[in-house]
C-alpha positions in Angstrom: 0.0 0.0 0.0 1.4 3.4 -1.3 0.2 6.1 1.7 -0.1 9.8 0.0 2.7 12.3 0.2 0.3 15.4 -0.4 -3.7 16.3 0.3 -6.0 14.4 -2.1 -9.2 16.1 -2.8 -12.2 15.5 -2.4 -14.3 13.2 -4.6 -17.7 14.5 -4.1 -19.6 17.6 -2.8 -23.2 16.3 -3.1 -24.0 14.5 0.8 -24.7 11.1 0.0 -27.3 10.2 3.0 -29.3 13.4 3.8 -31.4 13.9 7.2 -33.9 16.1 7.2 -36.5 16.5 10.3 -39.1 19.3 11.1 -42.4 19.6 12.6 -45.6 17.4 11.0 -47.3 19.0 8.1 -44.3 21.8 7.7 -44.0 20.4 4.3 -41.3 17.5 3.8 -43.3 15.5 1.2 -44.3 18.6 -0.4 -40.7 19.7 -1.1 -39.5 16.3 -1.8 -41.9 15.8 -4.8 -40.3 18.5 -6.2 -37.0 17.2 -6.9 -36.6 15.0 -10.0 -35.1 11.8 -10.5 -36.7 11.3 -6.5 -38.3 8.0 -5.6 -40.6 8.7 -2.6 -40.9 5.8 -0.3 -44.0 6.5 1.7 -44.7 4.9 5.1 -47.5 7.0 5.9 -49.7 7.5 3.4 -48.5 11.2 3.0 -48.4 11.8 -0.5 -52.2 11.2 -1.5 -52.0 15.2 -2.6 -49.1 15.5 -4.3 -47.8 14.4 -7.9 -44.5 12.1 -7.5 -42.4 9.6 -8.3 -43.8 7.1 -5.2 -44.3 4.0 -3.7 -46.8 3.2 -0.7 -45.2 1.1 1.9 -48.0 0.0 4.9 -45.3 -2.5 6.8 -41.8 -4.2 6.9 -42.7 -6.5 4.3 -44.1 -4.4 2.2 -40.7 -1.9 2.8 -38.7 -5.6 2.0 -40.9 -5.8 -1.4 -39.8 -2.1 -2.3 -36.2 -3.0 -2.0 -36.4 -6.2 -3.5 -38.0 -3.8 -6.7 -35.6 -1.7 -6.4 -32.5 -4.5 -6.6 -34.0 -5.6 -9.7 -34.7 -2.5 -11.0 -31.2 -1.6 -10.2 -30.0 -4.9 -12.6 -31.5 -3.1 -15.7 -30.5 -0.2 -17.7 -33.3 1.9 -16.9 -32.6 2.7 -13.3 -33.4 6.3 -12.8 -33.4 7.1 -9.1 -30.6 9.4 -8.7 -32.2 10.2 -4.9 -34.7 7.6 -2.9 -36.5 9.3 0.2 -37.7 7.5 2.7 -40.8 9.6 4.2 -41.3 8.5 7.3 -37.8 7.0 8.5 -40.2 6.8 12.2 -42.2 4.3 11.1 -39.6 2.1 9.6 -38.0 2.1 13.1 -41.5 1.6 14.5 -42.3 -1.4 12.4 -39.0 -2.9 13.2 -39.6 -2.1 16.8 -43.0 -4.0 16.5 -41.2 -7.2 14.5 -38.7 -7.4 17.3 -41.6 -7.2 20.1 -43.7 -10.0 18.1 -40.4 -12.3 18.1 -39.6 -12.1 21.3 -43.0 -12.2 22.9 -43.3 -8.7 24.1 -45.3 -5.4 24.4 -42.6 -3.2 23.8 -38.6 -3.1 24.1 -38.3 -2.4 27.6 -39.5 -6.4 28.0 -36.0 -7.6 27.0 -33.0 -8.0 29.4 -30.1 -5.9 29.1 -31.5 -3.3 26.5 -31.2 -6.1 23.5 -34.5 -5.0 21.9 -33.1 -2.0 21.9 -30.2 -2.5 20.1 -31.2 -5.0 17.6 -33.5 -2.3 16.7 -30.4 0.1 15.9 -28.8 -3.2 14.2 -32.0 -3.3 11.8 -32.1 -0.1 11.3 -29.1 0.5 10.2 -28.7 -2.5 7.9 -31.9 -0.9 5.7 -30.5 2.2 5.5 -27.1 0.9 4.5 -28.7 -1.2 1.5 -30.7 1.4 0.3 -27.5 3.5 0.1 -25.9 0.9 -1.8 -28.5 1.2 -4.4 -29.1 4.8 -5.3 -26.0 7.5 -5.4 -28.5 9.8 -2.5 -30.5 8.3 0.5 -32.9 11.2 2.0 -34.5 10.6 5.5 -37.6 11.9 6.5 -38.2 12.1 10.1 -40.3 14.2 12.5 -38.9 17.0 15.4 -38.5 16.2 18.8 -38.3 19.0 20.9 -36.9 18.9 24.4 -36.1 20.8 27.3 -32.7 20.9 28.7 -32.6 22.3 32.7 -36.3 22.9 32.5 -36.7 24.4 36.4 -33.1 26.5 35.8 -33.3 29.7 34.9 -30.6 28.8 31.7 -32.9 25.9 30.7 -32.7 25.4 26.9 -35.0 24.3 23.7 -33.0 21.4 21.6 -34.6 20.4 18.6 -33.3 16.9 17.5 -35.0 13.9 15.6 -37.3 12.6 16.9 -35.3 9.0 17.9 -34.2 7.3 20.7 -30.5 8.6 21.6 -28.4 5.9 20.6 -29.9 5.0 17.5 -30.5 9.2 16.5 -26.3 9.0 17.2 -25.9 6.3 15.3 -28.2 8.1 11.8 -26.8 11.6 12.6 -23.0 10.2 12.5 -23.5 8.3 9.1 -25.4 11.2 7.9 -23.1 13.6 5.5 -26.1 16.3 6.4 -28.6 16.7 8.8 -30.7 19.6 8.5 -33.7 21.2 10.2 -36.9 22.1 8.4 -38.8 24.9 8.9 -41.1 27.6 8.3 -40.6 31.9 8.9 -43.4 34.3 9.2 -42.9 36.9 6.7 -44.7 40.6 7.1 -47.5 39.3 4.8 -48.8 36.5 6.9 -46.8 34.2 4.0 -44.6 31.8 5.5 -41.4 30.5 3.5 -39.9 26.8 4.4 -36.2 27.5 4.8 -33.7 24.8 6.1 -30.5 25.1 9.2 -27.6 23.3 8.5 -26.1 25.3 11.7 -25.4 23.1 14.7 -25.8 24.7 18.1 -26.4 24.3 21.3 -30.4 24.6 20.3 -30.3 22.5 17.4 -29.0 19.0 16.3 -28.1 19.6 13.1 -24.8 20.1 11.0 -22.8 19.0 7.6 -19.8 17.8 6.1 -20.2 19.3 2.9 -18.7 22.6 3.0 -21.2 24.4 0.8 -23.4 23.5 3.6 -21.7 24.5 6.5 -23.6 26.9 8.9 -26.1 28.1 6.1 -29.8 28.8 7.4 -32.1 29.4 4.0 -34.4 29.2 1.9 -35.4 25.3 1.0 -33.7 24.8 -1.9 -33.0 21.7 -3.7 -30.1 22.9 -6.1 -28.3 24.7 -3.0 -28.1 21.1 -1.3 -27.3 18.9 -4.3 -24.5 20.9 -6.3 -23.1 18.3 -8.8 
């Protein structure tokens, strides 16, 4: 192995796996139709109203069948999902949640010893988002905001909005995320509201980026900001 004498630069600026998380009804599915060459995998029924490029998804299995289309598809020359979304990434993790509870006998995860509900539900997890990135150049997550108070009887107490996950497993999503941003939408003068996007990580907000494009930028939702290439 030959290790590099200088810097070697980068290959890519578009993120790869792309979290996005706001409020219900703020208008995730509505933006995501909007971007072309999208495959919207729906796990809520959310897309009824809008024209897309879509898939309904009502369980695991049916979420295994999509994939299993998708592999296929992906053996042909007519693939043409340059991004899949999956909108809601909560109820994948809820169905897998429910699979693991039916296994083992259960009514939720807290019924297994030693947290191992709990983690084979990260395990899962992770394994469907890793094969859907290995079949599609950008994975986009869809998941919901969970808002919580830090200190709540101090007089410093303080508002984090995350997704809306249990910690380990949010850790686990934000890490192999390349971008994690938070959706929302800003009253203007008119009584008009505009859906604008943070990429800026602080102490109030769970968000952040590799891609330097991306880097501390709060604005206007806009597909060709995010996705340069």
């Amino acid at each position: 192995m030959e290790l590099p004498k200088e810097r070697v630069p980068s290959s890519r600026s578009n993120p790869k796996l792309l979290t996005l998380f706001g409020q219900s009804k703020v208008g995730k599915t509505t933006v995501l139709s909007k971007l072309d060459g999208c495959l919207i995998i729906d796990t809520e029924a959310g897309t009824d109203m809008v024209s897309a490029m879509k898939v309904q998804a009502n369980n695991l299995k049916e979420f295994g069948e999509v994939f299993k289309a998708l592999l296929e598809e992906k053996k042909t020359n007519s693939f043409q999902y340059k991004y899949i979304a999956v909108d809601t990434l909560d109820n994948l993790v809820d169905w897998i949640e429910r699979g693991i509870c039916k296994a083992n006998g259960v009514t939720n995860l807290i019924g297994m010893p030693y947290g191992a509900g709990y983690n084979e539900t990260r395990l899962k997890t992770m394994t469907w988002i890793r094969r859907l990135k290995s079949v599609t150049p950008h994975l986009i997550l869809i998941g919901h905001r969970k808002k919580t108070i830090i200190n709540e009887e101090a007089d410093a107490s303080v508002s984090v909005q995350s997704l809306d996950l249990s910690g380990k497993l949010k850790n686990l999503i934000m890490a192999d995320s390349d971008a994690i941003g938070y959706m929302f939408r800003e009253r203007q003068e008119d009584g008009t509201s505009i859906l604008k996007v943070s990429f800026r990580a602080d102490d109030e907000l769970e968000a952040g980026t590799r891609q330097e494009h991306l880097v501390g930028k709060v604005m206007p939702f806009d597909w060709d900001q995010i996705y340069i290439d």
